[in-house]
N, CA, C and O atoms as a Tinker XYZ file with bonds, in Angstrom:
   456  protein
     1  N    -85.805000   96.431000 -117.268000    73     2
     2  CA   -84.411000   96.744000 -117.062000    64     1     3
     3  C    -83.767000   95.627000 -116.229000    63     2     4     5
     4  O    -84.197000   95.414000 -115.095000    81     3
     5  N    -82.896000   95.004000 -116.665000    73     3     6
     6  CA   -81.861000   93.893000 -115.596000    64     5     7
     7  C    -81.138000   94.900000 -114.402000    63     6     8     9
     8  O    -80.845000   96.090000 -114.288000    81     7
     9  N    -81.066000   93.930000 -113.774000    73     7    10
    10  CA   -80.122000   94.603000 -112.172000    64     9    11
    11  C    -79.294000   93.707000 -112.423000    63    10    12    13
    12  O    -79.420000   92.510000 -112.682000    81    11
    13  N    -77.809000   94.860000 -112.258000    73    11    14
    14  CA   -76.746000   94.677000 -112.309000    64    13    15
    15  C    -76.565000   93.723000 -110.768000    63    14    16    17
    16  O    -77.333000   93.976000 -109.841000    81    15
    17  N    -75.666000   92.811000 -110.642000    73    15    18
    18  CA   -75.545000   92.034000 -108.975000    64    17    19
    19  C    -73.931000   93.180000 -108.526000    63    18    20    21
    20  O    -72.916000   92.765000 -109.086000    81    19
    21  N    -73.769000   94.139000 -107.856000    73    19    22
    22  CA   -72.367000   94.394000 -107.954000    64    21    23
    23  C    -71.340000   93.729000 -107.299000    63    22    24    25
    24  O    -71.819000   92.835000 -106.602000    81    23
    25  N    -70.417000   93.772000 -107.245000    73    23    26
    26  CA   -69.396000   92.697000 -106.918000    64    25    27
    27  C    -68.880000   92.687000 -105.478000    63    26    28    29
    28  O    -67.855000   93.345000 -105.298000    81    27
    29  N    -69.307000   92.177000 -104.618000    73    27    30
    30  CA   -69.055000   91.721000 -103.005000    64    29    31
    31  C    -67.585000   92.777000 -102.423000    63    30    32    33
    32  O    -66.659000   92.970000 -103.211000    81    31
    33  N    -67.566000   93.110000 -101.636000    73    31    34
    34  CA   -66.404000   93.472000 -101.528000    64    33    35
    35  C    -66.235000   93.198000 -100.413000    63    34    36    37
    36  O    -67.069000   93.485000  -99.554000    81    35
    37  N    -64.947000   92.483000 -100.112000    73    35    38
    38  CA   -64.153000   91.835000  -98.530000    64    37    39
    39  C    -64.252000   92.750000  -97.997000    63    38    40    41
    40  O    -64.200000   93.808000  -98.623000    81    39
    41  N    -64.478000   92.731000  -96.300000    73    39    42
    42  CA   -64.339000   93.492000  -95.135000    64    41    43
    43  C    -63.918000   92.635000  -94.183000    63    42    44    45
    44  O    -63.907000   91.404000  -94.187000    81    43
    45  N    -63.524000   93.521000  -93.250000    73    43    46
    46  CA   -64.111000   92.999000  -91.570000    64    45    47
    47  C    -65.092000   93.610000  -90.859000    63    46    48    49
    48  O    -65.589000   94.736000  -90.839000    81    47
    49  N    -65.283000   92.356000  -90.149000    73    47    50
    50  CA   -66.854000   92.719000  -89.182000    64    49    51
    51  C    -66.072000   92.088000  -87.602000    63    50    52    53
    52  O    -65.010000   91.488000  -87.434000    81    51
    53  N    -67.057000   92.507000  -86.691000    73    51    54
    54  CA   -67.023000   91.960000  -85.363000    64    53    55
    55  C    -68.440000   91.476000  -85.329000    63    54    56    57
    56  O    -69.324000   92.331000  -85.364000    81    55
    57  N    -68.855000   89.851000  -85.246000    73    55    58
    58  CA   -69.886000   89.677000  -84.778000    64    57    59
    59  C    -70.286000   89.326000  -83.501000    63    58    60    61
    60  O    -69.513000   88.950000  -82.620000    81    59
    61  N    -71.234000   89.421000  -83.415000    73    59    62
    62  CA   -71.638000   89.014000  -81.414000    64    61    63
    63  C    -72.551000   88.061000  -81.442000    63    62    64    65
    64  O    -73.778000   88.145000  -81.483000    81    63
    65  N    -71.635000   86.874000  -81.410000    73    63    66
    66  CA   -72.859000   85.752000  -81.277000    64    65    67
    67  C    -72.001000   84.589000  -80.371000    63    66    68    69
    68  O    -70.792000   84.690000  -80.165000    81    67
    69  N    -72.674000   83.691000  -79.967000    73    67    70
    70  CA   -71.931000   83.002000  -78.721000    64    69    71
    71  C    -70.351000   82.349000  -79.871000    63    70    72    73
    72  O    -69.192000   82.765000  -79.853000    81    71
    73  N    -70.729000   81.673000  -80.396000    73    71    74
    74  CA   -69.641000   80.813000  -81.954000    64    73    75
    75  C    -68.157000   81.640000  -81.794000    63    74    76    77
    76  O    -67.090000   81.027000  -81.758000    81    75
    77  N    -68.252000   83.142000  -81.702000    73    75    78
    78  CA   -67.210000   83.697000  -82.231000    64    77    79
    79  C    -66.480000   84.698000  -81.340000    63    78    80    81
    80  O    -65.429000   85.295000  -81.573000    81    79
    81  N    -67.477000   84.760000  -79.989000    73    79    82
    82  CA   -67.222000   86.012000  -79.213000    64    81    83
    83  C    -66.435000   87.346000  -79.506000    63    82    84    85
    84  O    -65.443000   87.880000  -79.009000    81    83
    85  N    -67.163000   87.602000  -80.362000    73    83    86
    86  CA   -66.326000   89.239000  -80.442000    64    85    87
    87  C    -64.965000   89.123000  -81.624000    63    86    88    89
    88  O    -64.488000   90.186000  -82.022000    81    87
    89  N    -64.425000   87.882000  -82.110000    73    87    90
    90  CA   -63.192000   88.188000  -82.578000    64    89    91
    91  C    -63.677000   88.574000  -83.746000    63    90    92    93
    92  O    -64.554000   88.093000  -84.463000    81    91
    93  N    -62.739000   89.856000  -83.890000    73    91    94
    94  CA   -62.795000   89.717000  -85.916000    64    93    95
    95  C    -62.866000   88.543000  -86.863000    63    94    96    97
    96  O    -62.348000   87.428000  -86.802000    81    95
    97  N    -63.712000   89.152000  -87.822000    73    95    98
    98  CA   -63.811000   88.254000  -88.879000    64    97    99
    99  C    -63.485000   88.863000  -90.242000    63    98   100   101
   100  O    -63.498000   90.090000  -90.333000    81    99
   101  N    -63.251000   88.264000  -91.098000    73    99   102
   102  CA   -62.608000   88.510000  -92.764000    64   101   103
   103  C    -64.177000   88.224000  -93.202000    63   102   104   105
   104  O    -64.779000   87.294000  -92.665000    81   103
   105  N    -64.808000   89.042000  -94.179000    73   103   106
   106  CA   -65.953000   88.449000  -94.397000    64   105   107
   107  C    -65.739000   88.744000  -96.321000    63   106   108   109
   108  O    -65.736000   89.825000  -96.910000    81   107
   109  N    -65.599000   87.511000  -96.825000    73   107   110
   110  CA   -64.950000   87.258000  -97.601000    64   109   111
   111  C    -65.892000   87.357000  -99.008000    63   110   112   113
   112  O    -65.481000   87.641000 -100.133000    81   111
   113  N    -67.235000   87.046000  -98.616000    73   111   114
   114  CA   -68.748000   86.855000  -99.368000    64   113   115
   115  C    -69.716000   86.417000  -98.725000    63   114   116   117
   116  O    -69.742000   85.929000  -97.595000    81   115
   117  N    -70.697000   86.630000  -99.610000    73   115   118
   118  CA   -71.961000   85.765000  -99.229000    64   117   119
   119  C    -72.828000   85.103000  -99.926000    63   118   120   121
   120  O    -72.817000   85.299000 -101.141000    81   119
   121  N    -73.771000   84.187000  -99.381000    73   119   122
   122  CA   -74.439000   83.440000 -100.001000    64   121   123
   123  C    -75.716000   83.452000  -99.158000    63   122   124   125
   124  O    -75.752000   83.297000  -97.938000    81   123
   125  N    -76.943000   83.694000 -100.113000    73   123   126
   126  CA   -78.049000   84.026000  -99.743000    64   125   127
   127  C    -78.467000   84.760000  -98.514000    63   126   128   129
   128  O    -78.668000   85.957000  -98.721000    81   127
   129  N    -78.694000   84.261000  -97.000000    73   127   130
   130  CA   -78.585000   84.575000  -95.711000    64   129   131
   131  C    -77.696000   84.564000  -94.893000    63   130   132   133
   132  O    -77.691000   84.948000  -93.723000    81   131
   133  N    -76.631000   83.945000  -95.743000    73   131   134
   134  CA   -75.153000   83.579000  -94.735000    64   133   135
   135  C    -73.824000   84.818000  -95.301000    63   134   136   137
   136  O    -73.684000   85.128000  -96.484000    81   135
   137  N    -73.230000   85.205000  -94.504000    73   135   138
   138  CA   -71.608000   85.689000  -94.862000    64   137   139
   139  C    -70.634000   84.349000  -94.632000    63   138   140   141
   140  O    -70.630000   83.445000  -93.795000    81   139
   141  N    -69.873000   84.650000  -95.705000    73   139   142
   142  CA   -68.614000   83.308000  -95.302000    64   141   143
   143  C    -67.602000   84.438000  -94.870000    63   142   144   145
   144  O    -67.423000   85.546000  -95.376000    81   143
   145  N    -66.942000   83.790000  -93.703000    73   143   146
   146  CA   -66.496000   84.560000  -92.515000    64   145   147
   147  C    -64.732000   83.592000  -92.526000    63   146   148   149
   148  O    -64.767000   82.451000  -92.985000    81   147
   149  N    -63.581000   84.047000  -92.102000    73   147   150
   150  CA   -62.258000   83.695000  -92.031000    64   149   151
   151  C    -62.012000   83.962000  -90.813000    63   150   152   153
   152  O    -61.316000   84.975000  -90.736000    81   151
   153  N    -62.302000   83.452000  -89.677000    73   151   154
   154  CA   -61.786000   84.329000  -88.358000    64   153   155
   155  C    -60.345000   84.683000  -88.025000    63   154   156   157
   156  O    -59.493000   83.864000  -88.369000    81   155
   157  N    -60.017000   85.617000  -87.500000    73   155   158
   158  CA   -58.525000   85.888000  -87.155000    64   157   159
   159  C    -58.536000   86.332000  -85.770000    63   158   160   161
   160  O    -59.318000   87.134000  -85.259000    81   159
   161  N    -57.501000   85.666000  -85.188000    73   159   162
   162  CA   -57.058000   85.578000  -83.773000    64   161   163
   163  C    -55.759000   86.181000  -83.760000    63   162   164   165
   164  O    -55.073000   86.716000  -84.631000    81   163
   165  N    -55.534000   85.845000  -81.974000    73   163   166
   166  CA   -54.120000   86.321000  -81.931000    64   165   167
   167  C    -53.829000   84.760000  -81.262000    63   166   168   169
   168  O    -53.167000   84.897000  -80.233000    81   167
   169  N    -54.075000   83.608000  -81.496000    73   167   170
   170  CA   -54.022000   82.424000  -80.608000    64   169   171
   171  C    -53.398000   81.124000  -81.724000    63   170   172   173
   172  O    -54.107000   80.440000  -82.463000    81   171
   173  N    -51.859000   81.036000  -81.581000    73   171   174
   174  CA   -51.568000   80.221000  -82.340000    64   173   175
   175  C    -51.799000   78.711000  -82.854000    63   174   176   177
   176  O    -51.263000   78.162000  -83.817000    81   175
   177  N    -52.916000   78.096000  -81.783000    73   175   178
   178  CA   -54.020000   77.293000  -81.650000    64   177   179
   179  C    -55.642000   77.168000  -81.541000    63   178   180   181
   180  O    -56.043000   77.820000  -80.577000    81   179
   181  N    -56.307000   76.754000  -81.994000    73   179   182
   182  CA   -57.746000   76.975000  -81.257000    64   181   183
   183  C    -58.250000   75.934000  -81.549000    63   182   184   185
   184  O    -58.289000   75.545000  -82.716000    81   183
   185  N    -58.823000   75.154000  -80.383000    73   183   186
   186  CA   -59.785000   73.838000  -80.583000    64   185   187
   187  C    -59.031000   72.869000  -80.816000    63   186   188   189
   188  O    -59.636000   71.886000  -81.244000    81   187
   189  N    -57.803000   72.738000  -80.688000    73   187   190
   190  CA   -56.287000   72.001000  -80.967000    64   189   191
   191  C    -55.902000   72.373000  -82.656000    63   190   192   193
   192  O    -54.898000   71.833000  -83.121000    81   191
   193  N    -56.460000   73.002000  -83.256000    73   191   194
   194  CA   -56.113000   73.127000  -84.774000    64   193   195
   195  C    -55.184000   74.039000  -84.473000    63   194   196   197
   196  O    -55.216000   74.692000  -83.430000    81   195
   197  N    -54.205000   74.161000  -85.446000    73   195   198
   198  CA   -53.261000   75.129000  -85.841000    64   197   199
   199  C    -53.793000   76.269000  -86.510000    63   198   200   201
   200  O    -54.547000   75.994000  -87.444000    81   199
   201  N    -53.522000   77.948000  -86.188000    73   199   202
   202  CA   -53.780000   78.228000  -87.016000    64   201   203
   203  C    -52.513000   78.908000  -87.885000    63   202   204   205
   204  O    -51.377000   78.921000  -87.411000    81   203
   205  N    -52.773000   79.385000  -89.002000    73   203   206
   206  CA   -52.310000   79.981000  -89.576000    64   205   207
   207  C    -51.283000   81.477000  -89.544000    63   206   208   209
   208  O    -51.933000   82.520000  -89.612000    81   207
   209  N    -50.317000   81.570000  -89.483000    73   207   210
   210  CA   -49.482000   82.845000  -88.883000    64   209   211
   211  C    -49.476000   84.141000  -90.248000    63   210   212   213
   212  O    -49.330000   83.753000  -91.407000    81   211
   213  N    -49.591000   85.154000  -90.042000    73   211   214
   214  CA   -49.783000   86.340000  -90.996000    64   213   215
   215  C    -48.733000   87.228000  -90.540000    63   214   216   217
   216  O    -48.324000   87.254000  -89.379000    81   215
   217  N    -48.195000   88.151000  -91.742000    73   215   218
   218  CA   -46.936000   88.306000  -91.356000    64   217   219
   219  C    -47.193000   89.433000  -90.853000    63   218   220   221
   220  O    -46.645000   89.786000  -89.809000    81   219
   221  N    -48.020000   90.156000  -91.461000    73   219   222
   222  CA   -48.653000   91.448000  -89.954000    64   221   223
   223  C    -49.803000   91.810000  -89.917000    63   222   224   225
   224  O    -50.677000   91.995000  -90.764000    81   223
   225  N    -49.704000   91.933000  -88.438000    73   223   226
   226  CA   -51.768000   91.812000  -88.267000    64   225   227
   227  C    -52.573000   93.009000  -89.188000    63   226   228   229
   228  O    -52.307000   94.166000  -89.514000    81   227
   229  N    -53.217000   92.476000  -89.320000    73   227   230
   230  CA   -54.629000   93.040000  -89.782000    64   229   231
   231  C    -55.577000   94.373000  -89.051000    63   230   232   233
   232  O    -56.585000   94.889000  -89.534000    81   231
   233  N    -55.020000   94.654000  -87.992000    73   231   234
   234  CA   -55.928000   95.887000  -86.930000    64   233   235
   235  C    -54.602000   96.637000  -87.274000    63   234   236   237
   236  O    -53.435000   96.261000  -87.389000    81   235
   237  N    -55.259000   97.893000  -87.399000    73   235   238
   238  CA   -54.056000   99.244000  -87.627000    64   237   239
   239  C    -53.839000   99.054000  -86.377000    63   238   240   241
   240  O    -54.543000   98.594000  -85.478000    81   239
   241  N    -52.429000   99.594000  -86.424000    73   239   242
   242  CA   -51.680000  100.312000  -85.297000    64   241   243
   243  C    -51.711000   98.743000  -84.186000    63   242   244   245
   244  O    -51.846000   98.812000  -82.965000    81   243
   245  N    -51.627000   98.044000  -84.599000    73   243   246
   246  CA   -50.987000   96.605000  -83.703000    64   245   247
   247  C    -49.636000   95.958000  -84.430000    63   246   248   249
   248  O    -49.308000   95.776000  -85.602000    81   247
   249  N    -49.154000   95.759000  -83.418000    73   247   250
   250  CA   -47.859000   94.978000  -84.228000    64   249   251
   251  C    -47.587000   93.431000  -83.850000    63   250   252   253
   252  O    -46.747000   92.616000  -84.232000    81   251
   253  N    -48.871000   93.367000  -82.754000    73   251   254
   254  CA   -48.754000   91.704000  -81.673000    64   253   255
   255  C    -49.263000   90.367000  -83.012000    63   254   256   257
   256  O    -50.079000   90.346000  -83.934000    81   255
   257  N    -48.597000   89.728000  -82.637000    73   255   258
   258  CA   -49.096000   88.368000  -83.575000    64   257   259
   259  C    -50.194000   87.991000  -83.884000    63   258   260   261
   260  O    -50.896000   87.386000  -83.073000    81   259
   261  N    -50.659000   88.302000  -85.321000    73   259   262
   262  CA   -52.169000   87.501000  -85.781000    64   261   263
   263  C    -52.137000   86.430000  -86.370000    63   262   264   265
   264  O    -51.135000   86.328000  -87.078000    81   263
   265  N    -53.167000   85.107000  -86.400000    73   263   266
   266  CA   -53.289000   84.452000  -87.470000    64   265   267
   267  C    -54.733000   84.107000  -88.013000    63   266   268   269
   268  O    -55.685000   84.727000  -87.540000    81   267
   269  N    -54.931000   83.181000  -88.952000    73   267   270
   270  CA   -55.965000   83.391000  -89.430000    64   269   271
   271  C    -56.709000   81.653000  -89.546000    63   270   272   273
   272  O    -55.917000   80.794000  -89.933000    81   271
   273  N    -57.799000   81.302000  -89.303000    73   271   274
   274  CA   -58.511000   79.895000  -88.680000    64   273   275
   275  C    -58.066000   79.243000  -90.295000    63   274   276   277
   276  O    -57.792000   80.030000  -91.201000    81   275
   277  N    -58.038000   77.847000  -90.498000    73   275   278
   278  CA   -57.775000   77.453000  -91.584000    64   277   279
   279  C    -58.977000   76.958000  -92.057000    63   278   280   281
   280  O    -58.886000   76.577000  -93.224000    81   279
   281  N    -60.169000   76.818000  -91.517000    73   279   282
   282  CA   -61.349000   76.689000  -91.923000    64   281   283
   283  C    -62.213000   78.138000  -91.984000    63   282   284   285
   284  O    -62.457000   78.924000  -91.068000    81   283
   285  N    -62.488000   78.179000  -93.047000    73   283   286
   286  CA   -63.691000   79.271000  -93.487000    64   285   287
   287  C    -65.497000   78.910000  -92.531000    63   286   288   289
   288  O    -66.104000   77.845000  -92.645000    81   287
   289  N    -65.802000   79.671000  -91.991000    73   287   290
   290  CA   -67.352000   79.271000  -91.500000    64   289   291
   291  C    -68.157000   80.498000  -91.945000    63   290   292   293
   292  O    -67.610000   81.430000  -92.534000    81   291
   293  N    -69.363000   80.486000  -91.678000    73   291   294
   294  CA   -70.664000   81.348000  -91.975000    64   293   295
   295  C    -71.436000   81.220000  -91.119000    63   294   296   297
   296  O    -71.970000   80.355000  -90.425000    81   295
   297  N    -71.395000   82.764000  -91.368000    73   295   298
   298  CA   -72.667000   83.188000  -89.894000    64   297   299
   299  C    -74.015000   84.221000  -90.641000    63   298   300   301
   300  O    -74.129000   84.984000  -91.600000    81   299
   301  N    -74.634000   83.840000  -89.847000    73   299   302
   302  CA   -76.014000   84.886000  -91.120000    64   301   303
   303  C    -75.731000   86.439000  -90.737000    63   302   304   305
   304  O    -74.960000   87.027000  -89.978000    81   303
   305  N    -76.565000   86.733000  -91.485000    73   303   306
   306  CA   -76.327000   88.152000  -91.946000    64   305   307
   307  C    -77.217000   88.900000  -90.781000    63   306   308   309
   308  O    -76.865000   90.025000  -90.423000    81   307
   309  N    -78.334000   88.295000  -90.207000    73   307   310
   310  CA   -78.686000   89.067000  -89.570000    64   309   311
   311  C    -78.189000   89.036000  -87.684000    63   310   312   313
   312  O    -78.758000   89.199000  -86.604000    81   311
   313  N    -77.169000   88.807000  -88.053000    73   311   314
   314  CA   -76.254000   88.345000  -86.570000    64   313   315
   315  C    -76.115000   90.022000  -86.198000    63   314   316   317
   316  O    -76.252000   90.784000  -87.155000    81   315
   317  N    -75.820000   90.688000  -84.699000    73   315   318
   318  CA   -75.502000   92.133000  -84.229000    64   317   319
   319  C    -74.127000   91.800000  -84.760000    63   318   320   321
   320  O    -73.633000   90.673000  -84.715000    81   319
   321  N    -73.518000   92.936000  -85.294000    73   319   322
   322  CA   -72.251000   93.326000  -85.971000    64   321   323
   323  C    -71.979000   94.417000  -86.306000    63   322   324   325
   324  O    -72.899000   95.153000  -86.664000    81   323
   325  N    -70.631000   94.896000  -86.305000    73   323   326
   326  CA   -69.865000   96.102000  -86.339000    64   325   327
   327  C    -68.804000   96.284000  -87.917000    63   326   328   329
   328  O    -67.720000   95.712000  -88.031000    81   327
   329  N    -69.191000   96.858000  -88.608000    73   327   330
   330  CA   -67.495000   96.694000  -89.045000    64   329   331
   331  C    -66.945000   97.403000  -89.024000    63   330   332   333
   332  O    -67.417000   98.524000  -88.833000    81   331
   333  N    -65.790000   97.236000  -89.181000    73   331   334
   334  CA   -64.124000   97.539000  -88.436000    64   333   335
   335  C    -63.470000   98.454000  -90.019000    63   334   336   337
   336  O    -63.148000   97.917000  -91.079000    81   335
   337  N    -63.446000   99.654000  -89.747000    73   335   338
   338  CA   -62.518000  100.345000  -90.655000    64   337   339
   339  C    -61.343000  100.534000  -90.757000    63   338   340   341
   340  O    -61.022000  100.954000  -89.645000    81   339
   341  N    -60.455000  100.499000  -91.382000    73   339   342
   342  CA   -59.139000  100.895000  -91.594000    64   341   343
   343  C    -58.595000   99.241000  -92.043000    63   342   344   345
   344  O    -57.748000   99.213000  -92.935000    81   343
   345  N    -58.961000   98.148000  -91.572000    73   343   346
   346  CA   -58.058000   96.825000  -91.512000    64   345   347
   347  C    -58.197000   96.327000  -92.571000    63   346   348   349
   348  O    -59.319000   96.091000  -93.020000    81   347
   349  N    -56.891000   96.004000  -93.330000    73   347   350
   350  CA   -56.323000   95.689000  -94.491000    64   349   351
   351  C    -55.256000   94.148000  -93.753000    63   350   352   353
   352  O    -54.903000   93.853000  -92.612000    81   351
   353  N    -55.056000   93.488000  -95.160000    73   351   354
   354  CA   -54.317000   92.205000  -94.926000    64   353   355
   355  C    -53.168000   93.061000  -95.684000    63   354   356   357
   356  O    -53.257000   94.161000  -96.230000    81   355
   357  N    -52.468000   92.513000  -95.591000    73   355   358
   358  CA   -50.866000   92.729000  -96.549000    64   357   359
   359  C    -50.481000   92.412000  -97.515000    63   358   360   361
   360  O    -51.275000   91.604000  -97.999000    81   359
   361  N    -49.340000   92.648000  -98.385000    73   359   362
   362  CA   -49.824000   91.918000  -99.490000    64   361   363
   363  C    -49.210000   90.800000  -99.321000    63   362   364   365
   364  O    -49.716000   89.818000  -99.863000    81   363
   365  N    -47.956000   90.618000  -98.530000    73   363   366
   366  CA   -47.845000   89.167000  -98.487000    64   365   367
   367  C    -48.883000   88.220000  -97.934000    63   366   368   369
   368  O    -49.050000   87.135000  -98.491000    81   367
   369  N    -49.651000   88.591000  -96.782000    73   367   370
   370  CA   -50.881000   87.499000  -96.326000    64   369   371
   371  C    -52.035000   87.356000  -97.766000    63   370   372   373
   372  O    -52.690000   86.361000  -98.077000    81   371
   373  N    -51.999000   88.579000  -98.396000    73   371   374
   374  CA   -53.238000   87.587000  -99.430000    64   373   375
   375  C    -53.019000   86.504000 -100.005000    63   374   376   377
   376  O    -54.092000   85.912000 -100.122000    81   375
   377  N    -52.055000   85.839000 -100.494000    73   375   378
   378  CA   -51.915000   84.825000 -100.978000    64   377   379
   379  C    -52.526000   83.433000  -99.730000    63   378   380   381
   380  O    -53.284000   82.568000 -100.168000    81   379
   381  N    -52.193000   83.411000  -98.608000    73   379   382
   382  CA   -52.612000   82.855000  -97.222000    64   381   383
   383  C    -53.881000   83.075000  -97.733000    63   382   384   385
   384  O    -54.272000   82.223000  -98.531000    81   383
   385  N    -54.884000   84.314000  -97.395000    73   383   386
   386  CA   -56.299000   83.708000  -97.281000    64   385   387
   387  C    -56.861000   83.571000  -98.412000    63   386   388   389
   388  O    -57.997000   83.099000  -98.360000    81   387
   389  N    -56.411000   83.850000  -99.532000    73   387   390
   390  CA   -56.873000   83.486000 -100.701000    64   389   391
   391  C    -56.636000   81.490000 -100.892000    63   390   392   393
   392  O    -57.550000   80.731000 -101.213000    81   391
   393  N    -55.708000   81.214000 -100.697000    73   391   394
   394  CA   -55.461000   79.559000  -99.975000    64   393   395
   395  C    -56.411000   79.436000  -99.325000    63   394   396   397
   396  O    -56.842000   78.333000  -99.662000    81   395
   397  N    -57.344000   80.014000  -98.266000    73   395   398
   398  CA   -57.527000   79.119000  -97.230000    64   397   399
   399  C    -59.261000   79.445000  -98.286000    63   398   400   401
   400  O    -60.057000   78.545000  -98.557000    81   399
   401  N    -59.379000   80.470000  -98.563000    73   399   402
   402  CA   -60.934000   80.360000  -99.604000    64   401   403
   403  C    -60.890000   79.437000 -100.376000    63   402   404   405
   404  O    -61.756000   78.566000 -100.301000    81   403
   405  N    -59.695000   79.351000 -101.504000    73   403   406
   406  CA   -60.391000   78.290000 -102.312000    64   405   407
   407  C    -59.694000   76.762000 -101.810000    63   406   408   409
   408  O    -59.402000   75.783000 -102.496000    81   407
   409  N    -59.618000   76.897000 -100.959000    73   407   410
   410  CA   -59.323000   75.474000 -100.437000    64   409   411
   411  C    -60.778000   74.679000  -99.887000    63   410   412   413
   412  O    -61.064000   73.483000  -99.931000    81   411
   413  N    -61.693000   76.049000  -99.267000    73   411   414
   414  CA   -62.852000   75.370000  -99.078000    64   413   415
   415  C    -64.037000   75.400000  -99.616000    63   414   416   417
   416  O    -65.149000   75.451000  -99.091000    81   415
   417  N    -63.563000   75.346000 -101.204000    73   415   418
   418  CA   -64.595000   75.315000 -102.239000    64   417   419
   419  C    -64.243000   73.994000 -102.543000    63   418   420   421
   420  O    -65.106000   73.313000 -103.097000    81   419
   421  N    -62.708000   73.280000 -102.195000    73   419   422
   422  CA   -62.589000   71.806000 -102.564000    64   421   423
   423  C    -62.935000   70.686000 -101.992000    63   422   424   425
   424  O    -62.799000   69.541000 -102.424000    81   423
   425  N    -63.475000   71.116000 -100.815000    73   423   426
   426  CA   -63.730000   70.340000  -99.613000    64   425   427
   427  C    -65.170000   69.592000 -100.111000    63   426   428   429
   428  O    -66.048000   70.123000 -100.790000    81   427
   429  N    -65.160000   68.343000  -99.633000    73   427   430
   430  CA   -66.386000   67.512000  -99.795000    64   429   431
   431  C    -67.566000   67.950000  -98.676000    63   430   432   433
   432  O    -67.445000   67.909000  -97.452000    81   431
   433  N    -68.670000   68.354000  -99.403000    73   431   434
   434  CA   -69.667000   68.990000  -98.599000    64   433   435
   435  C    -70.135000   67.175000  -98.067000    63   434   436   437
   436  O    -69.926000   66.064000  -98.555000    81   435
   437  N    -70.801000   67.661000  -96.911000    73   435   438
   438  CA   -70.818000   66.636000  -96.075000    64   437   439
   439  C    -72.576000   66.633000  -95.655000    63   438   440   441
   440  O    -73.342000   67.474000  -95.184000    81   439
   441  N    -72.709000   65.169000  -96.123000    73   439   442
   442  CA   -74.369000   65.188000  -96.490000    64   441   443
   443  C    -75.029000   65.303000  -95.091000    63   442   444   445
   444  O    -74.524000   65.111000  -93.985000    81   443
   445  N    -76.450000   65.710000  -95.473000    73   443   446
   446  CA   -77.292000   66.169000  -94.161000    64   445   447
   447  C    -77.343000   64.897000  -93.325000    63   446   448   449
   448  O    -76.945000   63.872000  -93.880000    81   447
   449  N    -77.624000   64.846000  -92.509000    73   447   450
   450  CA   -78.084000   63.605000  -91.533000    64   449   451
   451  C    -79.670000   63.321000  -91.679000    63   450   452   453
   452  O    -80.547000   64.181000  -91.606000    81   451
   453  N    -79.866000   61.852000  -91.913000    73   451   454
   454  CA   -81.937000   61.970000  -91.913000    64   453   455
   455  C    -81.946000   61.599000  -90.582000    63   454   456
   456  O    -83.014000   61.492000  -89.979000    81   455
């Protein structure tokens, strides 16, 4: 009998690992041991990058300013994590992180170091 693969479905998680401290993450898919992760803040900068502004946050029952990292990262799967029920994007922000996913499928993977 074949096994069906069923089809990923987006969430949020909170992971706890030093990288991300606690902020939500968009966890968008995965690949083998890793989740590819979208972080969202409330910090209209981070690390001097800009991020991205959403027209309403993502945590029920907040109305304070979110945005969303313009780089996609991955964290493994077996990281301590929570996920977060109720949080939905809008429909105007999907178009935003749907941009910021396949933007980093175009990106030049960047060879190992020997």
């Amino acid at each position: 009998m074949v096994k069906k693969n069923k089809r990923f479905q987006g969430h949020f998680r909170k992971f706890r690992v030093a990288k991300f401290t606690g902020h939500p993450q968009y966890v968008y898919d995965e690949d083998g041991n890793d989740y590819k992760v979208i972080g969202i803040t409330e910090s209209s900068v981070t690390n001097g990058v800009e991020n991205i502004p959403l027209d309403v946050n993502p945590e029920p029952n907040r109305t304070d300013k979110a945005y969303i990292r313009p780089k996609p990262d991955r964290v493994d799967k077996g990281v301590r994590n929570v996920r977060l029920k109720g949080w939905r994007f809008a429909a105007s922000d999907k178009p935003k992180v749907k941009k910021v996913i396949e933007d980093e499928g175009k990106r030049k993977k960047k060879k190992p170091c020997k």
